[in-house]
C-alpha positions as CSV (number, residue, x, y, z in Angstrom):
1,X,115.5,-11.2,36.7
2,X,115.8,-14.3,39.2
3,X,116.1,-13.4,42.3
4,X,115.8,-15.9,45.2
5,X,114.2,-15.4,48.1
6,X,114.9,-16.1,51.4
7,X,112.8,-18.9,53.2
8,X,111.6,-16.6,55.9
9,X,109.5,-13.5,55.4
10,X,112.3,-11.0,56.6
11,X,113.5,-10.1,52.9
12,X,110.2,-9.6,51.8
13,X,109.9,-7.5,55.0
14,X,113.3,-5.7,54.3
15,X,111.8,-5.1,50.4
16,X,108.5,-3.7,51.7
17,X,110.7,-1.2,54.1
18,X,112.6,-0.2,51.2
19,X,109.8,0.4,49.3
20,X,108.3,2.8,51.8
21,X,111.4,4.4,52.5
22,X,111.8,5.2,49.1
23,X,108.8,7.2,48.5
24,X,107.5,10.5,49.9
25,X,106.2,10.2,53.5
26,X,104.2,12.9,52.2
27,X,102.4,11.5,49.1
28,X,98.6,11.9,49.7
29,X,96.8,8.3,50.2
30,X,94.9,9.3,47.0
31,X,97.9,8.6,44.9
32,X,98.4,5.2,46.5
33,X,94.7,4.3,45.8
34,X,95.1,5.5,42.2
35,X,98.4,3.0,42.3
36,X,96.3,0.3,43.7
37,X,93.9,0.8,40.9
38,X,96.3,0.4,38.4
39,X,98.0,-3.0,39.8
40,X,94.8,-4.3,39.9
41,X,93.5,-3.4,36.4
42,X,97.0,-4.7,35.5
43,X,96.6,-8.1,37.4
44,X,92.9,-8.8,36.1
45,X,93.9,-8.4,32.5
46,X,96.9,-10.4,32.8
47,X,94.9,-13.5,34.4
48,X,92.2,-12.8,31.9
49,X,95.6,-13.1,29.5
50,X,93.9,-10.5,27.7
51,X,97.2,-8.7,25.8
52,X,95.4,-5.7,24.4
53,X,94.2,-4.7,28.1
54,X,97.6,-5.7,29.4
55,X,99.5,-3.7,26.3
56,X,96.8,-0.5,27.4
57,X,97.8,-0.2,30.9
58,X,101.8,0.4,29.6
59,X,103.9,3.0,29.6
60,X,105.8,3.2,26.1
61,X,109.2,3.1,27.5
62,X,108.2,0.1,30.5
63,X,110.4,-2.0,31.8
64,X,109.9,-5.8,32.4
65,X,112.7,-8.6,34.6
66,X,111.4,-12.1,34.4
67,X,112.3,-14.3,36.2
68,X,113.9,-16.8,33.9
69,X,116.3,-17.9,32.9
70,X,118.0,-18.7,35.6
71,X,120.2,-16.9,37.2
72,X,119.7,-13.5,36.2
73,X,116.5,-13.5,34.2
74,X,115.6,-11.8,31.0
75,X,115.3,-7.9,30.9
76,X,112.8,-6.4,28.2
77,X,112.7,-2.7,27.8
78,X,109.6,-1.2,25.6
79,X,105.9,-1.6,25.2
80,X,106.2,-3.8,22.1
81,X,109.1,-6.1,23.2
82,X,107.0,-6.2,26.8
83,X,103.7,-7.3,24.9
84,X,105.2,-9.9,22.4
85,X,106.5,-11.6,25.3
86,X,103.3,-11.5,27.0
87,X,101.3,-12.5,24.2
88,X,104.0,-15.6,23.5
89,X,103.7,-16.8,27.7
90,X,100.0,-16.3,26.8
91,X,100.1,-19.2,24.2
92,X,101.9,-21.3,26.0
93,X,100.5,-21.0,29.5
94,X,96.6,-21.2,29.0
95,X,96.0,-22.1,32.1
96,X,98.0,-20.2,34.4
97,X,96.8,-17.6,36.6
98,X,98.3,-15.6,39.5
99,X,96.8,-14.9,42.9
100,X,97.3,-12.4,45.2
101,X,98.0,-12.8,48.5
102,X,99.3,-9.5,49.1
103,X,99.6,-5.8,48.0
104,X,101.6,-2.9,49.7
105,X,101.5,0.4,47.9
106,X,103.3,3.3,48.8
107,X,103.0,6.8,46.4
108,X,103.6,5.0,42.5
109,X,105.1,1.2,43.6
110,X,104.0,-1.1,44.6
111,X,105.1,-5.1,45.8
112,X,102.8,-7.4,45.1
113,X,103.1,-11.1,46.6
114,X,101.0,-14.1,44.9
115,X,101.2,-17.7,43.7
116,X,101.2,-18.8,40.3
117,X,98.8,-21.7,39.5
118,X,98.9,-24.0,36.5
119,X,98.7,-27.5,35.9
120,X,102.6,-28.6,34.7
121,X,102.6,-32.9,33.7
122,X,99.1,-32.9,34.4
123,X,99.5,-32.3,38.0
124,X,98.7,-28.9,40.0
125,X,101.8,-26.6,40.2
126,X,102.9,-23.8,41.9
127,X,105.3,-21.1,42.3
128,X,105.4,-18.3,44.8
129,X,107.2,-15.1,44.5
130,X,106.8,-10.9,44.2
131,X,106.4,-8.3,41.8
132,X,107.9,-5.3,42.3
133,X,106.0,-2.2,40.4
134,X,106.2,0.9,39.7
135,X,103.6,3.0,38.2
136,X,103.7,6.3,36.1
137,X,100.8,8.5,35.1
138,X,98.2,5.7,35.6
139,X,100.4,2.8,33.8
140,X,102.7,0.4,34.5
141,X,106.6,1.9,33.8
142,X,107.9,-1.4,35.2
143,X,107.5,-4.7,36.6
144,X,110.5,-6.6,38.3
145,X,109.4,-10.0,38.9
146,X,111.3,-12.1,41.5
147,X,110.9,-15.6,43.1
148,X,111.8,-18.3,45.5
149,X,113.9,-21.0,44.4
């Protein structure tokens, strides 16, 4: 779903605290490595926009909130709605990949901030924004993506 960010880094701040309130102050460091792990598989199949890898690292009830279209966003619930959709952005994105420019974990989520890169009217683009995941038995159960306006 669409949700704007503010122009400073204090809601993404606020987001991360939330995040690591949220989870057991107690979970061992192993698990966030394991979650970690995960994200990353997750992240290099999708800029590979390799769909079977993607589909592989699902849970079969995940949960997916794009970010368009505006305002809201498009929720998809399920492994095969989540890969069609993904397999359809594929096609028509070739050349769009995301980078990383920063990942807190905490237990099984995890907020990832990048930029998306692609060339849009034969120009170099960008868009920045966060993922929010969490992760279930070494899979993705869901992926709320969010970004500034």
């Amino acid at each position: 779903m669409l949700r704007t960010l503010a122009k400073n880094p204090a809601l993404i701040a606020a987001c991360a605290a939330v995040l690591l309130l949220s989870s057991s102050a107690q979970t061992p460091q192993t698990d966030e490595r394991a979650t970690r792990a995960v994200i990353e598989r997750f992240n290099a199949a999708f800029n590979r926009h390799d769909t079977e890898a993607v589909a592989a690292l699902l849970t079969d009830d995940t949960v997916f909130e794009d970010t368009s279209p505006a305002p809201d966003g498009k929720r998809l619930e399920g492994k095969i709605a989540v890969v069609e959709f993904w397999r359809g952005w594929f096609a028509r994105n070739p050349d769009a990949q995301f980078e990383t420019e920063e990942m807190i974990v905490s237990g099984d989520r995890g907020v990832v901030r990048w930029v998306y890169h692609k060339v849009r009217n034969g120009q170099p683009w960008h868009l920045r924004g966060v993922d929010v995941f969490v992760i279930r038995e070494g899979k993705v159960a869901a992926k709320l993506a969010y970004v500034k306006g």
